[in-house]
LUMZAGU-94861 format. One line per field, with one value per residue (C-alpha): x, y, z; residue number from 1. Coordinates in Angstrom, 2 decimals, decimal comma. Last residue first. Layout:
east = X; ...
north = Y; ...
up = Z; ...
pos = NUM; ...
This chain:
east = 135,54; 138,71; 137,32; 138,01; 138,35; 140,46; 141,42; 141,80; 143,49; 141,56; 142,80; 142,21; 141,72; 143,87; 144,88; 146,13; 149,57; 150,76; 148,41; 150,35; 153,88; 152,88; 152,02; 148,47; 146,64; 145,04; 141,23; 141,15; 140,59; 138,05; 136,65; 136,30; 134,12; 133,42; 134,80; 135,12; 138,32; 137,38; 141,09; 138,55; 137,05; 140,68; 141,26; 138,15; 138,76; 142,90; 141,21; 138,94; 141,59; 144,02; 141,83; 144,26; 143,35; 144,85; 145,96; 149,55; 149,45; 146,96; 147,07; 144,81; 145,83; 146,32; 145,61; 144,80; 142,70; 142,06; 139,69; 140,22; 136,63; 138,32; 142,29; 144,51; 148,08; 147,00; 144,42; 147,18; 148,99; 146,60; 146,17; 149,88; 150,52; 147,36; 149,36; 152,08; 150,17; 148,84; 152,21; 153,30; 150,85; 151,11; 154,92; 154,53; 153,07; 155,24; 158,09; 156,83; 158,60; 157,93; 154,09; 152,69; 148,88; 148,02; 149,58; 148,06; 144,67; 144,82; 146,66; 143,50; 141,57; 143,10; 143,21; 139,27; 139,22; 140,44; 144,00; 144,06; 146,13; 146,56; 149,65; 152,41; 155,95; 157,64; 160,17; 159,56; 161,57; 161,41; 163,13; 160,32; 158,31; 155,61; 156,80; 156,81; 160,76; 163,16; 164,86; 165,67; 166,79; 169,42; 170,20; 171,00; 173,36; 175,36; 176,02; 177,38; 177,78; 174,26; 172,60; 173,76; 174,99; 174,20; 170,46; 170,36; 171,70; 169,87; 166,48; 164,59; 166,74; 165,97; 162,80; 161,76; 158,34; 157,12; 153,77; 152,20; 151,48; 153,96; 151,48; 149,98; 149,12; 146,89; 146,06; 144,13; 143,86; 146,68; 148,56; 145,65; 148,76; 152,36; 154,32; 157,32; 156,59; 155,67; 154,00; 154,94; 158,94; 161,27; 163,44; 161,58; 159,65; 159,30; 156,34; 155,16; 153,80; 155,30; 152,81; 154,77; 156,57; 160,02; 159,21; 157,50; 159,94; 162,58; 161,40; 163,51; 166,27; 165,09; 165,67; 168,94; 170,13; 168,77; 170,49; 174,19; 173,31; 172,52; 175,15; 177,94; 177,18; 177,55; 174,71; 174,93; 173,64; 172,20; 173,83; 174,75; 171,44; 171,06; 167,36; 166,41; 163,34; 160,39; 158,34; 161,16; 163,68; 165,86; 170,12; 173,14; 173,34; 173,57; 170,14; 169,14; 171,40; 170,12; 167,56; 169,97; 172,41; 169,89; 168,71; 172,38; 172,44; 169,55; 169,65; 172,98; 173,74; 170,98; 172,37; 175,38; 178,69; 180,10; 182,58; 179,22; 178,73; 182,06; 182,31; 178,75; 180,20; 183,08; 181,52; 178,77; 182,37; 184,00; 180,68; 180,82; 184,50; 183,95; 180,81; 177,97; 176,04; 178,43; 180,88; 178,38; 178,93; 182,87; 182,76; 181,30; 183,79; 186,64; 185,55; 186,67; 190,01; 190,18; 192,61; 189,33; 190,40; 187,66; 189,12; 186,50; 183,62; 184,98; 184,29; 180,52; 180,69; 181,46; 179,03; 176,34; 177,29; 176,79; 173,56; 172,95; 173,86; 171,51; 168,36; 168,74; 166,26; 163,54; 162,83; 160,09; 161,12; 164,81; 162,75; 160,97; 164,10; 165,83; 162,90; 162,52; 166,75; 166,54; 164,22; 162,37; 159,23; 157,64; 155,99; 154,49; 152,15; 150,86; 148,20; 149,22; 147,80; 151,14; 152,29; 149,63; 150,45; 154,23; 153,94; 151,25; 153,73; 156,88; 158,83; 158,03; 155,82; 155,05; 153,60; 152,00; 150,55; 148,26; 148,04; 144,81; 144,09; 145,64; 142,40; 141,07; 137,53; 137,67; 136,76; 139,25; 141,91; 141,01; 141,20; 144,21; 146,08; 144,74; 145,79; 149,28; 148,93; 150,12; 153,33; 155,30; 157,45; 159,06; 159,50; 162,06; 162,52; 159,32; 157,22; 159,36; 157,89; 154,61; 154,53; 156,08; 153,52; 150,89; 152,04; 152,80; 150,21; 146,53; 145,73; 146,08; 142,75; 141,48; 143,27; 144,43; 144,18; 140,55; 143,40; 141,88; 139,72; 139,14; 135,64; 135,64; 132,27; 133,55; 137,40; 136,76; 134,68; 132,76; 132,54; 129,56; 130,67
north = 114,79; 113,19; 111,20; 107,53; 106,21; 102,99; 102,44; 98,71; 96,06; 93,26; 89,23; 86,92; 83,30; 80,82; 77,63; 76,52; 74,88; 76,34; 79,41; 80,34; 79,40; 81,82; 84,74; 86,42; 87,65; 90,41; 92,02; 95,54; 99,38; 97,99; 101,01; 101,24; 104,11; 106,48; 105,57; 107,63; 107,66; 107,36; 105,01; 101,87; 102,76; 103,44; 100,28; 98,10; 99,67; 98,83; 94,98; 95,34; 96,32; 93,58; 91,05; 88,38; 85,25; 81,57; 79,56; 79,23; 82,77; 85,14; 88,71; 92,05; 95,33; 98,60; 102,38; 105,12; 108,13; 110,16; 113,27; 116,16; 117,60; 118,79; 119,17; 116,21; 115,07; 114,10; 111,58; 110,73; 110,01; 107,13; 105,69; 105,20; 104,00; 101,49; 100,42; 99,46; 97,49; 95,81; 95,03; 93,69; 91,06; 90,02; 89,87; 87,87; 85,28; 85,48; 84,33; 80,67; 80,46; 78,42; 77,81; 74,37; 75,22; 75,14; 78,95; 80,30; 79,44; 80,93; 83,82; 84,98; 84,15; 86,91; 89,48; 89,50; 90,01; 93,28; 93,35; 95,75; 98,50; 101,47; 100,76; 100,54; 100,42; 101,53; 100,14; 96,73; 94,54; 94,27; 91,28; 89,34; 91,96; 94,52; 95,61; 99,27; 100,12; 99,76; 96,60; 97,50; 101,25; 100,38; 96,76; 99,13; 101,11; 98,63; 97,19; 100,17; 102,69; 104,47; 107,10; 107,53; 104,03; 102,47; 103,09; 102,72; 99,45; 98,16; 99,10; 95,87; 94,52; 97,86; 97,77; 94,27; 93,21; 90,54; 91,25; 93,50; 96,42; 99,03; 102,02; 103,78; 107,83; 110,44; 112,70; 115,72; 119,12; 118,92; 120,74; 119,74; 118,54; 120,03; 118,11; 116,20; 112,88; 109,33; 106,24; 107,87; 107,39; 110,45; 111,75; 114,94; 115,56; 118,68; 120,91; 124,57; 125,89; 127,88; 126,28; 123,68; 125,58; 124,31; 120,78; 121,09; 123,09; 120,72; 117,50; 117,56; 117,40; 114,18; 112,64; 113,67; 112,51; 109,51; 108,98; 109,74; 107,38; 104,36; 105,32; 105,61; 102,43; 99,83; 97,55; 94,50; 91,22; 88,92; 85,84; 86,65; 87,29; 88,46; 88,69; 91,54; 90,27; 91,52; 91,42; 91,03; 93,98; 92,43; 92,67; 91,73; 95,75; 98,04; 98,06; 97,89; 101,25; 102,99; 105,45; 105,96; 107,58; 109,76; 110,73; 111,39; 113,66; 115,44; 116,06; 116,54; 118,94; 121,14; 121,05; 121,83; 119,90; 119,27; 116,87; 114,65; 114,56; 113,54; 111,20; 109,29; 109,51; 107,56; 105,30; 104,26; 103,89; 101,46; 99,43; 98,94; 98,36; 95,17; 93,81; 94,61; 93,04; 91,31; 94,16; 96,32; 96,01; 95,49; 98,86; 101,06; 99,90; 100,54; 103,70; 105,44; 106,93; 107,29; 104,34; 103,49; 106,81; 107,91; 110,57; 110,20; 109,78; 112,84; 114,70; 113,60; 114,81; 118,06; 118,09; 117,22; 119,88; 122,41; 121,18; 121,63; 124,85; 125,68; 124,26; 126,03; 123,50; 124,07; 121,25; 119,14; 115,72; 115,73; 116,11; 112,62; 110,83; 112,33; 111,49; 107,83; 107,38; 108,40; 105,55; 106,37; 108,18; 111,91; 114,04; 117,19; 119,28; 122,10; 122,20; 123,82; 121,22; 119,95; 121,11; 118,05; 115,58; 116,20; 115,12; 112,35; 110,45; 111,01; 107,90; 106,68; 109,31; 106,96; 109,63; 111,09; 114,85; 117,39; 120,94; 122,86; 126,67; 126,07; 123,70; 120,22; 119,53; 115,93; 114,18; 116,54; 115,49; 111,95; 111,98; 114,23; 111,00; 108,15; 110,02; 110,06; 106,51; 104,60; 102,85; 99,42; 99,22; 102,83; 105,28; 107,23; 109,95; 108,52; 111,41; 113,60; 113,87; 111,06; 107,30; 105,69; 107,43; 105,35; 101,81; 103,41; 100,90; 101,81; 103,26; 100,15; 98,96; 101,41; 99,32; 101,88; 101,82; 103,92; 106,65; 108,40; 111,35; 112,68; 113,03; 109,42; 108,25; 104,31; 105,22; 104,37; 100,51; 99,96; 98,66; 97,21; 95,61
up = 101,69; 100,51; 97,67; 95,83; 92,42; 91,59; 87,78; 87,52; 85,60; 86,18; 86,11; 83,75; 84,82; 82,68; 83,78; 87,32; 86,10; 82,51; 83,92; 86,50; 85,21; 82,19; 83,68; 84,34; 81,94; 82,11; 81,66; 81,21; 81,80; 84,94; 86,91; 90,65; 91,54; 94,15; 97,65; 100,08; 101,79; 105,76; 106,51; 107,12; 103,41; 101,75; 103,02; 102,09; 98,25; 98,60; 99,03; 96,16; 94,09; 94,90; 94,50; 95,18; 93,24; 94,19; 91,50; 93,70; 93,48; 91,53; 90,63; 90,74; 88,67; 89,91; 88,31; 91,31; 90,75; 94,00; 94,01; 96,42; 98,35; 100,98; 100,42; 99,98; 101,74; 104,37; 102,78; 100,35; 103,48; 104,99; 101,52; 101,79; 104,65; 103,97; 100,55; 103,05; 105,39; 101,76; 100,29; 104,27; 104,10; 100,34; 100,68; 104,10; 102,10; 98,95; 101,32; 100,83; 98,00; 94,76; 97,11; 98,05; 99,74; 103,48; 104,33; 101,07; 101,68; 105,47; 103,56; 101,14; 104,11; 105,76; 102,80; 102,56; 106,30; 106,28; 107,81; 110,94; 110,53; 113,22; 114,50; 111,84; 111,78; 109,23; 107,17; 106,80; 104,41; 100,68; 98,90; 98,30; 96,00; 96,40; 100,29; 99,16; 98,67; 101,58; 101,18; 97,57; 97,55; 100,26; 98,27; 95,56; 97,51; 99,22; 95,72; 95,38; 92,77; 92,78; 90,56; 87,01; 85,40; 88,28; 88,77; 84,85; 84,34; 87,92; 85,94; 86,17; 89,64; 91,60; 90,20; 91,88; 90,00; 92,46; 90,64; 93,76; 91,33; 92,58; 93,13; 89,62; 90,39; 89,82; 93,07; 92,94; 95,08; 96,40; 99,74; 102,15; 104,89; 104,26; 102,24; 104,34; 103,10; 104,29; 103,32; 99,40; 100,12; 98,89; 95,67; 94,35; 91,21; 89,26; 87,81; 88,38; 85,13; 82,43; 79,98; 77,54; 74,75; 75,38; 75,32; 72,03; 70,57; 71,76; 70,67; 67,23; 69,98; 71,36; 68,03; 67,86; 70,85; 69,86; 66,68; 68,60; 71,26; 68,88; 66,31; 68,95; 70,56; 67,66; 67,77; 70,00; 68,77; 71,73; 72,43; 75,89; 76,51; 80,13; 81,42; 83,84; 84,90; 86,45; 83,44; 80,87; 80,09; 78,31; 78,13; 77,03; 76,48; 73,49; 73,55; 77,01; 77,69; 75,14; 77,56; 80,37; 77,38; 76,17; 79,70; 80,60; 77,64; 78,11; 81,71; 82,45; 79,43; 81,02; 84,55; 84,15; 85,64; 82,00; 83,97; 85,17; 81,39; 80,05; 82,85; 81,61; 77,93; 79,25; 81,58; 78,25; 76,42; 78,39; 79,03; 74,49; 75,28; 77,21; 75,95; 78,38; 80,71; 82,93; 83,21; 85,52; 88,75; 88,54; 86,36; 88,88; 91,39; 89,25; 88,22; 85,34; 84,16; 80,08; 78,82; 75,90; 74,12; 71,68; 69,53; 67,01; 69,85; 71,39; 67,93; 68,29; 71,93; 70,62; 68,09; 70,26; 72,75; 69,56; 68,99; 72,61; 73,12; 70,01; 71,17; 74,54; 77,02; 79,20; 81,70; 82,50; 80,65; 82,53; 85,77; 85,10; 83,77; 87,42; 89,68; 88,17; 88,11; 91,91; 92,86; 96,03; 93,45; 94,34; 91,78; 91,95; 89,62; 88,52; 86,18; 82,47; 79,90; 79,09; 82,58; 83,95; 80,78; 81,65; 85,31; 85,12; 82,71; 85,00; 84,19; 87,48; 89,13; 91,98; 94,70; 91,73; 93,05; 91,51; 92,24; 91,13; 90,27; 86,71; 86,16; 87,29; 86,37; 87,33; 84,32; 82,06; 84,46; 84,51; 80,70; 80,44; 83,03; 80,49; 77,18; 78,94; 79,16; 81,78; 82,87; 83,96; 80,54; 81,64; 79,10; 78,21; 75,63; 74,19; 76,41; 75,02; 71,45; 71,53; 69,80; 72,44; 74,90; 72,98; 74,52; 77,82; 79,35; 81,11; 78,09; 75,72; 77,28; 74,06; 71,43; 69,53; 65,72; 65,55; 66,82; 69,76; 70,41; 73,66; 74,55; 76,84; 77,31; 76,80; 77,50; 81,11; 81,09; 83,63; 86,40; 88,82; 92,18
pos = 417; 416; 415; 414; 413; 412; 411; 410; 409; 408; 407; 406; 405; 404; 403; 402; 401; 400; 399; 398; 397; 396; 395; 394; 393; 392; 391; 390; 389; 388; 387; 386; 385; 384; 383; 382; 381; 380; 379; 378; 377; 376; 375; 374; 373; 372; 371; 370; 369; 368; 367; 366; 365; 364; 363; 362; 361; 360; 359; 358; 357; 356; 355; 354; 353; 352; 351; 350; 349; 348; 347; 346; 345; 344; 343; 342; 341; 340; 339; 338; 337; 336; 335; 334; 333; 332; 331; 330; 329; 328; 327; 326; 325; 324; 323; 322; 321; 320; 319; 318; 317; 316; 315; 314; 313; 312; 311; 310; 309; 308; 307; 306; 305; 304; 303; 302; 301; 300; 299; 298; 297; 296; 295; 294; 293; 292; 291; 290; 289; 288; 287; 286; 285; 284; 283; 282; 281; 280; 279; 278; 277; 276; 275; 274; 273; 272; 271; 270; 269; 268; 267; 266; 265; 264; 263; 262; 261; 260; 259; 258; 257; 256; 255; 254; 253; 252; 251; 250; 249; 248; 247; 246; 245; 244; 243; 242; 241; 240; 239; 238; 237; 236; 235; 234; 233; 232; 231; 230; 229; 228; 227; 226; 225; 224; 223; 222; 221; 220; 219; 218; 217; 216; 215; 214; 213; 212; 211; 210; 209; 208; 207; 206; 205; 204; 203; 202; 201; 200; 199; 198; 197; 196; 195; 194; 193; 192; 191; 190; 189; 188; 187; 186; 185; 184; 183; 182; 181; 180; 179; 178; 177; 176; 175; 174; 173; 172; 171; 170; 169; 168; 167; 166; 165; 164; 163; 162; 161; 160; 159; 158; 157; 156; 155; 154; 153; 152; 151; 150; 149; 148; 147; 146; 145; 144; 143; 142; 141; 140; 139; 138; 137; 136; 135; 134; 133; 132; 131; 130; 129; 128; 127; 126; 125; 124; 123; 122; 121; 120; 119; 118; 117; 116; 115; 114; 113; 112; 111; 110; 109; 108; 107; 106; 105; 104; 103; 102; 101; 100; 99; 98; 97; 96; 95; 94; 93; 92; 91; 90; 89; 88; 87; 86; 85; 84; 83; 82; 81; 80; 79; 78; 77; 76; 75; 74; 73; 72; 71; 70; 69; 68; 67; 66; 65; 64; 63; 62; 61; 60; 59; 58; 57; 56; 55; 54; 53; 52; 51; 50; 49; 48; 47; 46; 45; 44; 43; 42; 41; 40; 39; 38; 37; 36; 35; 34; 33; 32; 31; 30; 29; 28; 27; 26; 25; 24; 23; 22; 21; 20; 19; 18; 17; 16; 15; 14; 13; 12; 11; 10; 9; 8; 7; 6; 5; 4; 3; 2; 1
């Protein structure tokens, strides 16, 4: 199949810096107010999500949905330009980071909540009451009184009990949590360094509360547009059929990547205090990783035949775990949920833009694109155009032993006629 590469008629213009195939990463949203407030590693570009807009003619009369809003990228470029706009994701920290980015905020209230908290941090007492629970979960990855303070400031928020000072200051706080941390975010990894050198706490969270506040202005001039994300599960929501006109979104690239493992500082910092909790939000996330387990049954999916040989060659080959087979089988009965309610979901004439990359196990590639094309088609999605942002690698155990093969990173196109 013929690609091509996005950016290459693109009218936007972009820093001669910027490697283009940087789009399909949040490498530029670092560099942007609010969209830096947090940013997930597994991302796009906002530059990517105005593009598709601008290519699709979407206006104010539109309504755009990211059933994976993540860090809520396709949520702030839509109100940026003043489309409305709704985002759905099964991890409460994702709906809550991308909220916090959408609302309005009084510049001087929280200047002067700043300088309360700053005065806290003077009277710091480590004796405060947290939760034991909490705590347990959490002790590994952080010096002792550095984790004594993050459940400190994370009471003194939850005791505010307003919605603004929850937002920006829990956001903040989510935000630093890697740095003053054992921790690294790596690939699907949430590596513990015990060696690592922690900077002091205070500093950190104070200088990034003030950064975010120089963001205000922008933030609070956005269009007045209609914009939020919601806690539920993309195979199956409670919108009422043709409610968007547009759907721009990046599924759970079938890496092994286990969120609930990547951002478990975050989930429990804010969100959830069990272990019971996480492993909720872990078995029942799209089958992309080992750990996922069915949650809907399915009646109408028939694996194309692509995917079936795919496992034949799988099934006679040595794999690290074997479970990686009925990963790749339930990924894809998933992905056809999903294709099946975007279809719902759309009215006539509705464009879908969806960002995915391919992989390779045991040296074996799974076109993942292609295979997402052949649903969409059996699911009556018309296909358009599958473009290729860029070529990957893949990781280092698979090429140490197979060599390297890069793998696309695609931007999938289809239509709801």
């Amino acid at each position: 199949m013929k690609t091509k590469n996005i950016i290459s008629q693109s009218s936007i213009k972009y820093d001669k810096n910027i490697d283009i195939r940087l789009l399909v990463t949040p490498y530029q949203n670092k560099r942007l107010p609010v969209y830096d407030w947090y940013s997930y590693k597994h991302s796009f570009s906002r530059d990517l999500v105005i593009k598709l807009i601008e290519e699709n003619h979407l206006n104010g009369e539109d309504k755009i949905l990211d059933p994976f809003c993540g860090s809520g990228t396709t949520l702030l470029a839509s109100k940026e330009i003043g489309i409305p706009v709704q985002g759905i994701d099964i991890l409460p920290f994702s709906v809550f980071i991308s909220n916090s980015k959408l609302l309005r905020y009084d510049k001087s209230y929280i200047k002067n909540a700043i300088n309360e908290i700053e005065d806290l941090f003077q009277r710091y007492d480590k004796y405060h009451e947290i939760n034991d629970g909490e705590r347990d979960l959490l002790i590994k990855f952080f010096p002792e009184e550095t984790l004594d303070k993050v459940l400190f400031i994370r009471g003194w928020i939850n005791n505010k009990n307003d919605d603004q000072i929850k937002h920006f200051f829990l956001t903040a706080l989510l935000s630093i949590l890697e740095d003053v941390s054992y921790t690294r975010k790596d690939g699907g990894f949430l590596r513990i360094l015990k060696e690592k050198k922690i900077p002091d706490l205070k500093s950190v969270y104070l200088s990034k509360l003030h950064k975010m506040v120089r963001d205000i202005e922008f933030i609070n001039n956005l269009p007045d547009t209609d914009a939020g994300a919601i806690e539920g599960d993309a195979r199956k929501t409670m919108f009422e059929p043709n409610s968007f006109s547009a759907v721009i979104t990046s599924p759970p690239y079938l890496n092994r990547h286990d969120y609930t493992r990547v951002y478990l500082l975050e989930l429990i910092t804010g969100f959830v205090d069990t272990q019971e909790g996480i492993k909720t939000l872990r078995y029942h996330s799209v089958r992309s990783h080992v750990e996922a387990r069915r949650k809907f049954m399915v009646y109408d999916y028939n694996p194309p035949k692509t995917l079936n040989a795919i496992l034949q060659r799988l099934e006679e080959i040595s794999l690290p775990n074997r479970q990686i087979i009925k990963m790749l089988e339930g990924y894809f009965e998933d992905m056809h949920l999903v294709l099946k309610e975007i279809k719902r979901l759309l009215r006539p004439n509705s464009k879908v833009a969806l960002i995915i990359g391919d992989v390779r196990y045991g040296g074996i590639k799974v076109p993942v694109g292609d295979i997402l094309i052949n649903l969409g088609n059996n699911i009556d999605l018309k296909f358009k155009e599958k473009i290729t942002a860029r070529m990957r690698g893949n990781s280092p155990q698979q090429m140490k032993k197979y060599g390297r093969e890069p793998m696309e990173e695609n931007i999938l196109i289809w239509e709801r006629e």
